[in-house]
C-alpha positions in Angstrom: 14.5 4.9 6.9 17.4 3.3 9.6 14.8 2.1 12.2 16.9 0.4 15.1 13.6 -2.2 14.4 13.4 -3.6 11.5 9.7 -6.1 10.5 10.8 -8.1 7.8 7.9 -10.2 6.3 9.1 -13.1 4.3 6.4 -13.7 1.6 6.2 -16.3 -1.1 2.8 -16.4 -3.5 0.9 -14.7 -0.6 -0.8 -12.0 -2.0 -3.8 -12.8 -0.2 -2.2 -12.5 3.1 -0.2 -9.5 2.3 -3.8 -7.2 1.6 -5.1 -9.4 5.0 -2.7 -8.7 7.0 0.0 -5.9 6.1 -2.5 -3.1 7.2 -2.3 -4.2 10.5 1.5 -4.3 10.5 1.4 -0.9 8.9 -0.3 0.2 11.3 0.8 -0.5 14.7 4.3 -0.1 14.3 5.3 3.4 14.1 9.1 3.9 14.2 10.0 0.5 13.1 11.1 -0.3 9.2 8.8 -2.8 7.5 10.4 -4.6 4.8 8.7 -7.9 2.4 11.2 -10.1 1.0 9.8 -11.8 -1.7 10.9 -15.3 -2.6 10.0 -15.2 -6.4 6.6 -15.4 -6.2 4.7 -16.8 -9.3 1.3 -15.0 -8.3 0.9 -10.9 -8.2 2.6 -10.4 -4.6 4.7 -8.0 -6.2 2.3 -6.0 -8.1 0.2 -6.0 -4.9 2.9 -4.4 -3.4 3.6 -1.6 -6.2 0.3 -0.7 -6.3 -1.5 -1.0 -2.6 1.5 -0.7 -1.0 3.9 1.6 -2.4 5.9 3.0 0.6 6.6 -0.5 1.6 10.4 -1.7 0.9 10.6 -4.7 -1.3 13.3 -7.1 -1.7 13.0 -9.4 -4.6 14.8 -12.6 -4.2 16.3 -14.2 -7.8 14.5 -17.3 -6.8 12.2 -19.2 -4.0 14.9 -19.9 -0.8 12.6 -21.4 1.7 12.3 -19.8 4.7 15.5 -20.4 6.5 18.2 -19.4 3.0 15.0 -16.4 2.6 15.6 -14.5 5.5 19.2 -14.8 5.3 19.6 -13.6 2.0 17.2 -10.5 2.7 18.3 -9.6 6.0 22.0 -8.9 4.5 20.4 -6.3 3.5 19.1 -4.6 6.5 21.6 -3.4 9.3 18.9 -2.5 11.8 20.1 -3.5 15.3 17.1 -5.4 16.1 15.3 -7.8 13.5 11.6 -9.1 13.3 10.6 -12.3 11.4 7.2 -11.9 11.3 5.1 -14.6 9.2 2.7 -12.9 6.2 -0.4 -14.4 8.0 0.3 -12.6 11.3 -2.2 -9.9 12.3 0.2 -7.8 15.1 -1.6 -5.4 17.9 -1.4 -2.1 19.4 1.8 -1.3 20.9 3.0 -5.3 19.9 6.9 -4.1 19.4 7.0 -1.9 22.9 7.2 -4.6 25.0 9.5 -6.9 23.0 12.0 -3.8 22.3 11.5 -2.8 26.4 12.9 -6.6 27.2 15.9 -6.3 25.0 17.0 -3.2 25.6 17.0 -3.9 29.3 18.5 -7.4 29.4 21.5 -7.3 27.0 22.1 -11.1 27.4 18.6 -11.6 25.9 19.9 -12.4 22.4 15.8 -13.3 21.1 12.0 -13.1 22.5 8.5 -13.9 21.1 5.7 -12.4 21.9 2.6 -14.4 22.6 0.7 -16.1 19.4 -2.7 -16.2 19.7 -4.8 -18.3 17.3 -6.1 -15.7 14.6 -9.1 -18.6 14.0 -10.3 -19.4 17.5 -9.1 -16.1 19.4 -9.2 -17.4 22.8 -7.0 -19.8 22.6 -3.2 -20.7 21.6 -1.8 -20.7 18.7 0.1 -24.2 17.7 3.7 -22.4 16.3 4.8 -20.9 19.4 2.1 -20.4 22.0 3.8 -18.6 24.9 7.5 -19.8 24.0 8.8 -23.6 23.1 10.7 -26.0 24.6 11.8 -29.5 23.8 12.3 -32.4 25.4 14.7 -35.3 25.3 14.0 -36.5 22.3 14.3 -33.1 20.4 10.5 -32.9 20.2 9.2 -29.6 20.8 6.4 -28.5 22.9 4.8 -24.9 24.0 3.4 -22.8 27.2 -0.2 -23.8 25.9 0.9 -26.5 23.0 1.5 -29.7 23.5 1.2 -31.9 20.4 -2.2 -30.9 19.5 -3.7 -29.9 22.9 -4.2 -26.0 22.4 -4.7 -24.1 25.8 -7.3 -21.5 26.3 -5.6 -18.1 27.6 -6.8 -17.2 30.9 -3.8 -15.7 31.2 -1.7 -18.2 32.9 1.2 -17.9 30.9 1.2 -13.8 31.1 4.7 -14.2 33.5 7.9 -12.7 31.2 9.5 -16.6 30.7 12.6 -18.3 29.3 12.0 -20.6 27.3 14.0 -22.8 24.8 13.1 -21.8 21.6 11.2 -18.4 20.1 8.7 -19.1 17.1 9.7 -17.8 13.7 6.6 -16.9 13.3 7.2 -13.3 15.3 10.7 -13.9 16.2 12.5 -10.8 17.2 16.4 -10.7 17.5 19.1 -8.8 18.0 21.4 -9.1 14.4 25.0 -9.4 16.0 23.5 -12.7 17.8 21.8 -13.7 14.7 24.7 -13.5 12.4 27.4 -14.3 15.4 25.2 -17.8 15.6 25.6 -18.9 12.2 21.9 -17.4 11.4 19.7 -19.8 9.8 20.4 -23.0 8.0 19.8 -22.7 4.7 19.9 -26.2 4.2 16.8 -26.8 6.5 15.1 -25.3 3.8 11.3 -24.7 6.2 10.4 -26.1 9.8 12.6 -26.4 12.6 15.2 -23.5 11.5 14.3 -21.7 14.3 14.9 -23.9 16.7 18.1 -24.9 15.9 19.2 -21.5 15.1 18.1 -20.7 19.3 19.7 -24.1 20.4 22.9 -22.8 19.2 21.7 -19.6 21.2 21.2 -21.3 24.2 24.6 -23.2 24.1 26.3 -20.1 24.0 24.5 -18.5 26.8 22.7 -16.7 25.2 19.3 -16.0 26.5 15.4 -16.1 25.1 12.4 -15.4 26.5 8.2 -14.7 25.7 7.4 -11.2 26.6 3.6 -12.4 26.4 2.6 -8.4 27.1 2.9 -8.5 23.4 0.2 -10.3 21.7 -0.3 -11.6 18.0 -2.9 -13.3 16.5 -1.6 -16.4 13.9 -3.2 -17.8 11.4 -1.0 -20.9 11.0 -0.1 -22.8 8.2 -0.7 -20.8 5.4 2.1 -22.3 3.3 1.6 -25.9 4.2 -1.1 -27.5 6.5 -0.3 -29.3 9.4 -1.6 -32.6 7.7 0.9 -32.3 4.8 3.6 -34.9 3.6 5.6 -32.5 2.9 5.8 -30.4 5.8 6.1 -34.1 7.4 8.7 -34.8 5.9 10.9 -31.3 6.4 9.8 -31.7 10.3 11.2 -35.2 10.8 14.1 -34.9 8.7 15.2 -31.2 10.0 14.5 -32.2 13.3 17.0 -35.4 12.9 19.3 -33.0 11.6 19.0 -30.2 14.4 19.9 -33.5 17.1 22.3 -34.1 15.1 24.0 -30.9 14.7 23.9 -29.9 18.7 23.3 -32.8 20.4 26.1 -33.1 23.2 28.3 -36.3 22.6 27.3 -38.0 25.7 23.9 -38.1 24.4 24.1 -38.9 20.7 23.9 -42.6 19.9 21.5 -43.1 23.1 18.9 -40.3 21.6 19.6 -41.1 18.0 18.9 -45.1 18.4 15.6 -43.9 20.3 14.8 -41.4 17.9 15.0 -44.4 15.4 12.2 -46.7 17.1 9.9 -43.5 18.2 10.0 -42.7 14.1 9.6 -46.3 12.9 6.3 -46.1 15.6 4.9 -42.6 14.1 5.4 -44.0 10.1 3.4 -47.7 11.8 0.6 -45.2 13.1 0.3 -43.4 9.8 0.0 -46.5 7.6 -2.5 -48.0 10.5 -4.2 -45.0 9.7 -4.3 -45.2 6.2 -2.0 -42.4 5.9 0.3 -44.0 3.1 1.4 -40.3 1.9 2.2 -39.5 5.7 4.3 -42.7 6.0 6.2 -42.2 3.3 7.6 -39.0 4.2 8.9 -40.4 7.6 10.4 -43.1 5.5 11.5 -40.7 3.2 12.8 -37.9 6.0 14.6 -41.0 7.2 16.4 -42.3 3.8 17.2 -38.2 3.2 18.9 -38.3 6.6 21.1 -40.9 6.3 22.0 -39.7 3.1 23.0 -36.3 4.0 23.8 -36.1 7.5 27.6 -36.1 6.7 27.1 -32.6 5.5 26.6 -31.3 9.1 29.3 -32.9 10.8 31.4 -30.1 10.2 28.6 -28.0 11.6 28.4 -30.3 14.5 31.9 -30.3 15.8 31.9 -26.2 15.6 28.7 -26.0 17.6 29.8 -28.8 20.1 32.8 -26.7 20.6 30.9 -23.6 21.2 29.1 -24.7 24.2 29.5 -22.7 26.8 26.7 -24.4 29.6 27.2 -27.6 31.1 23.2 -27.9 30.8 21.0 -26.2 29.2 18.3 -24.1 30.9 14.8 -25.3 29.0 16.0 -28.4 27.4 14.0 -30.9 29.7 15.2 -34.2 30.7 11.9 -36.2 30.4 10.2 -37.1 27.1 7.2 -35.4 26.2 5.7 -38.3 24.7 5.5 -40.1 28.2 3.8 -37.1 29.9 1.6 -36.8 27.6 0.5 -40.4 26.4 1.2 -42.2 29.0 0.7 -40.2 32.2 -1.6 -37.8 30.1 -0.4 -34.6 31.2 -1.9 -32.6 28.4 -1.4 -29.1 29.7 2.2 -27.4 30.3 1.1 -26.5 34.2 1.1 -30.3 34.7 4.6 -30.7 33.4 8.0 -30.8 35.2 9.7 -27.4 34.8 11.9 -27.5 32.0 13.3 -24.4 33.1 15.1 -25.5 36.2 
């Protein structure tokens, strides 16, 4: 098959989640190629796929990329015009790819779009990795339409407006290839967490729109690979996101943001050990000591994407910090917020 769609799965020692929730990819979307790149899993993902799954492509990666080096090494190998990331613990819904297809077909500067992530656990409500579409604030801490830290909304629907927004999840992250390959696609380096986020702030820099099409609905499981209380996805989010500022913040900003950045993470690694988190602390310390050791790497990076700006201000980037809305003046749900998108 040459869909113009392509759903490309990114599985690693998910076997599980492939029998859970493949069927429902399978079945509910007609005219689109599916495709599981498999990051050399160790359990029986492949035979699963050989034997309940036959007419399923299957790209077998040499080794285990991560997510971000994963998908770039297995979508060179797919030349539909439109990609789909799509997690292995996503269960997708009638008609899910209609409405995200309609909104890119009709709005060629829309270069990505989610659709809206539903929890797969607690139904009603969001899910934490995307919601209805990210943003981030000054401090390069991201937030959702129904997310904010931990503070999951209930969907009654208030989010169901077609919105720009900062950042699409990669859990169901649909995009047109020229703009994912024109941006740099994903850093490899990042290994997991925060990929996406960069790869759309580079988007966004170059005018490039995104937007949740929330007439599309998916139900998420959330993490499947890593929990959210794990060192290790603790450490990839504080480094990564050190190294996303780093890579796109605009010069005016950097040492500002950067020195505040250093006193908000010295406060989070406090809270952990108060907490008797000494795991959790360490991998703040640790996403610390890995940033300062590395950082050098991307500064090539940095001066390419600082000279491919094309927007004196980006549209969703807010100016206020999300951790004074929401702990000081407790503003816990995204209605109460300042619009980012002005």
């Amino acid at each position: 098959m040459n869909s113009r769609v392509a759903v490309v799965i990114l599985n690693y020692n998910g076997a599980s989640m492939l029998r859970r929730f493949l069927p429902s990819v399978v079945a509910y979307s007609s005219g689109a190629d599916i495709i599981v790149a498999d990051n050399a899993s160790t359990d029986d993902s492949l035979s699963v796929m050989g034997s309940e799954f036959p007419d399923i492509r299957v790209i077998a990666l040499e080794r285990n990329y991560g997510f971000a080096e994963g998908y770039n090494k297995a979508l060179q190998n797919i030349d539909s015009e439109y990609y789909i990331l799509l997690n292995s613990d996503v269960e997708v819904t009638e008609g899910w790819i209609e409405p995200l297809l309609e909104c890119m077909d009709a709005n060629g500067n829309v270069a990505a779009c989610q659709p809206k992530i539903r929890s797969y656990n607690n139904r009603d409500y969001f899910e934490y990795a995307g919601a209805a579409g990210g943003f981030i604030d000054c401090y390069g801490y991201p937030y959702c339409r129904g997310r904010i830290f931990d503070t999951l909304e209930r969907d009654n629907g208030q989010y169901d407006t077609l919105s720009e927004i900062f950042w699409a999840t990669g859990a169901a992250l649909m995009i047109r290839r020229d703009d994912f390959w024109n941006s740099g696609a994903l850093d490899g380096r990042f290994f997991a967490h925060m990929e996406e986020i960069d790869l759309c702030w580079r988007l966004k820099a170059m005018g490039r729109s995104i937007v949740c099409v929330p007439s599309s609905v998916v139900y998420h499981v959330g993490g499947a690979t890593l929990s959210q209380k794990n060192p290790r996805k603790t450490f990839l989010n504080f480094r990564n996101n050190l190294l996303m500022l780093h890579k796109n913040l605009p010069q005016k900003e950097y040492k500002k943001v950067m020195r505040m950045r250093f006193l908000l993470d010295c406060v989070a690694a406090i809270k952990y050990l108060l907490a008797g988190s000494f795991a959790e602390f360490k991998a703040v310390a640790d996403a610390r000591r890995e940033y300062s050791r590395i950082k050098k790497e991307f500064d090539g990076q940095r001066r390419h994407n600082i000279e491919s700006v094309t927007m004196d201000k980006i549209a969703c980037r807010a100016s206020f910090s999300i951790l004074v809305q929401y702990y000081i003046k407790r503003r816990r749900l995204f209605s109460e917020l300042p619009d980012a998108r002005k």
